[in-house]
C-alpha positions, 0 to 999 in steps of 0.5 A: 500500500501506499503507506508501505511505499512511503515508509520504504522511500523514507528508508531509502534516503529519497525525498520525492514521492507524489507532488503537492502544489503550493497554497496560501498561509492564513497566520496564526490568529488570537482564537488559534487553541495551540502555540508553537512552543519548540522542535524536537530532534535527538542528541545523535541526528544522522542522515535519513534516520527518518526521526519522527514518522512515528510519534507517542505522548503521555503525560509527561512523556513523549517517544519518537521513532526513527527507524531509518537510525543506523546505530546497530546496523543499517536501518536497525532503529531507534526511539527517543525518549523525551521528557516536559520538564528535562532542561527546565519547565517544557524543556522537553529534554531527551532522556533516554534513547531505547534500542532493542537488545538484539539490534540488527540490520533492517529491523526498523525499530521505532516504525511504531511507536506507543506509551502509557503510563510508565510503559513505552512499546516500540515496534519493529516490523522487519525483525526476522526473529527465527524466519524472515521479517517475522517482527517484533515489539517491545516493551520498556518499563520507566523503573526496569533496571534502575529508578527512571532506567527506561529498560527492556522488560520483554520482546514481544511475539506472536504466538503464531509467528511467520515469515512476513507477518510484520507484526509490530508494524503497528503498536498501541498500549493503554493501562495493562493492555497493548494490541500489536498489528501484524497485516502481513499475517496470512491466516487462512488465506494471504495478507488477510492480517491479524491483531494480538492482543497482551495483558500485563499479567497473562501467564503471571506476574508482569508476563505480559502474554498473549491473550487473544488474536484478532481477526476480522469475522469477513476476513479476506486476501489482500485486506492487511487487517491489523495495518493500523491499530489503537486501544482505549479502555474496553475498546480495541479498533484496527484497521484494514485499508485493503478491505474491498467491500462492494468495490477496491480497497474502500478499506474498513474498521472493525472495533472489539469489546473486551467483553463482547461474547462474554467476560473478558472475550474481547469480541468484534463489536462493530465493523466501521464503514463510512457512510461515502464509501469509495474505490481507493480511499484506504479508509482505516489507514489510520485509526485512533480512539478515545472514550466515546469517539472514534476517528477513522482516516481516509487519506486518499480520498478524491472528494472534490478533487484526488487524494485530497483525503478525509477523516471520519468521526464516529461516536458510540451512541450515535444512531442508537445505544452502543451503534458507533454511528458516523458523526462528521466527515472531516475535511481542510478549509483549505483541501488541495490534490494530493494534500494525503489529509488523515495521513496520520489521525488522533482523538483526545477529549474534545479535539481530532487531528489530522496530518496532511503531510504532503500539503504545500504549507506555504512551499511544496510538501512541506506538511500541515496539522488541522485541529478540530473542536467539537463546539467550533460553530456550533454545538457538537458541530466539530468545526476546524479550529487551527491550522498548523505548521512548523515554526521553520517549514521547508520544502519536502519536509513532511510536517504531519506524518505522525501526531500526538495529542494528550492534555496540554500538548500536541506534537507532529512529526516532519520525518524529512526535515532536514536539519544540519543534513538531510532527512534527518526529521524533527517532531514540533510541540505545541502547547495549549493556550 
């Protein structure tokens, strides 16, 4: 898919993949709900490391990945711990840089990235483990090793790991649960794509075990359930952006319940569909949840125009007690062709993000962030509240390839920028006003 073509151009060390067009700036105005507050990049920047394509805060907590990083060997990867109050108040100091402790080449640890609490869970989907490019994730724990060490706790696997799997191309960690994508995984078919789901005390004490595989009840070749995952409470949504439905790659969303068919069964609840399905628009390429709401992306999405893209926000009693019905599809004021909006999706509270990382911003390619409010211009009326950018913005940098919001803070990735070099990326942080 196209994700995955991105990924491995990143990896590559090319800048160049689809073309944006220029567009105008409106500057920031005295309603905007964000500032600018500083820009993130690691203490060891290096050409291509492709710093920030993924990107997690909690707390007091940020993690980026960079999983071009070639310290163990060629694109092995890495992430970076950050924290707010490291180098003063909102200093947002690197802390610790987390590397996996069997570290080889083209594992691209850091392609995913997930935090919560004192848990920080990292993804590295080209690790061969006995096969080839079977994948893996792992954990850290804030207290492991030492008081504030950040140390490996567990390297986790499927219990059913294949060659091409890629499990751990998606990761996601709420409280003692954490899900685990892996959308090469074959099933009964090919690429059909499963979820697995760990909770922290399965097979004992802080075990960390598996707990169940996910799967789509209509699963079917070619789907890559699992390409995007996220958990929030009782709640677990994946994503599957090759879903054909009555057309091609219309993609789809499907939501487990931790006690759907009984206690603690973690059962599919709901298959998500947009209420404009349409060829090519990989919805569920994105995904993200949060209490009662749900965000769904479609970055290529051709409404008024082609690839421009779209998000789609559902709410859990909409249309009915526990229906997840659609309640808004989000789009720029400002849309462009081949803009990739919901490239990167995320929900907290009363916001939803969306990442256009191939928008102009004022040059070509250079990215911009859109936030959305659920009273701006009206009650529930979900109306976009900001625009984004970086504080620098170049040509090619790909602002909003990754974002993260939780609380006072919002960040987004620019996996191209290029700093002293190139390609190096940077995350920008913003605060609320």
């Amino acid at each position: 898919m196209r994700m995955r073509s991105i990924l491995t151009v990143l990896l590559a060390g090319t800048a160049c993949l689809l073309l944006a067009g220029c567009q105008a700036n409106d500057d920031v105005t005295p309603q905007d709900t964000f500032r600018s507050l500083l820009k993130l990049v690691p203490n060891d920047p290096a050409d291509n490391g492709s710093f920030g394509l993924s990107v997690a805060v909690n707390g007091a907590y940020a993690l980026v990945g960079a999983p071009g990083e070639d310290g163990n060997g060629t694109n092995s990867g890495a992430a970076y711990l950050f924290l707010q109050s490291q180098g003063g108040l909102d200093g947002w100091g690197q802390i610790k840089k987390l590397v996996a402790s069997d570290a080889d080449d083209d594992d691209v640890f850091g392609v995913s990235v997930a935090i919560s609490g004192d848990y920080a869970l990292v993804g590295a989907e080209g690790e061969d483990g006995s096969g080839s490019k079977r994948g893996a994730a792992y954990l850290f724990g804030r207290n492991q090793g030492g008081v504030d060490n950040w140390g490996e706790i567990k390297k986790i696997v499927a219990s059913d790991a294949a060659n091409d799997d890629t499990f751990g191309y998606s990761v996601a960690i709420d409280g003692n649960y954490l899900v685990v994508g892996a959308d090469g995984e074959d099933g009964a078919g090919t690429l059909r794509g499963a979820a697995y789901l760990f909770y922290r005390n399965q097979g004992g004490a802080d075990s960390w075990g598996q707990l169940f595989k996910l799967t789509a009840d209509d699963a079917a070749d070619e789907n890559r359930f699992g390409y995007r995952v996220d958990i929030k409470g009782d709640f677990v949504v994946a994503g599957s952006p090759y879903s054909a439905g009555a057309g091609t790659n219309r993609g789809a969303a499907y939501l487990f319940y931790r006690n759907q068919g009984g206690a603690d069964n973690w059962g599919q609840f709901r298959k998500i569909l947009p209420s404009d399905p349409a060829n090519d628009v990989w919805f569920g390429s994105a995904v993200s949840i949060d209490g009662d709401l749900l965000v769904i992306g479609a970055a290529w999405d051709d409404s008024g125009g082609t690839n421009r893209g779209a998000a789609y926000l559902f709410g859990r009693n909409q249309g009915g007690a526990d229906n997840w019905g659609q309640l808004k599809k989000l789009a720029a004021n400002d849309t462009h062709n081949d803009d990739l909006f919901g490239f990167d999706v995320k929900v907290d509270g009363d916001f939803v993000l969306a990442g256009a990382l191939l928008s102009g911003g004022g040059g070509t390619e250079r990215g911009q962030v859109y936030l959305f409010s659920k009273n701006e211009g009206g009650t529930d009326n979900w109306g976009q509240t900001q625009r984004l950018r970086a504080s620098d913005g170049a040509n090619e940098d790909w602002f909003g390839s990754s974002i993260a919001l939780d609380g006072f803070y919002l960040l987004a990735g620019a996996t191209l920028e290029d700093g002293a070099g190139t390609n190096r990326g940077a995350v920008y942080v913003f605060r609320k006003i």
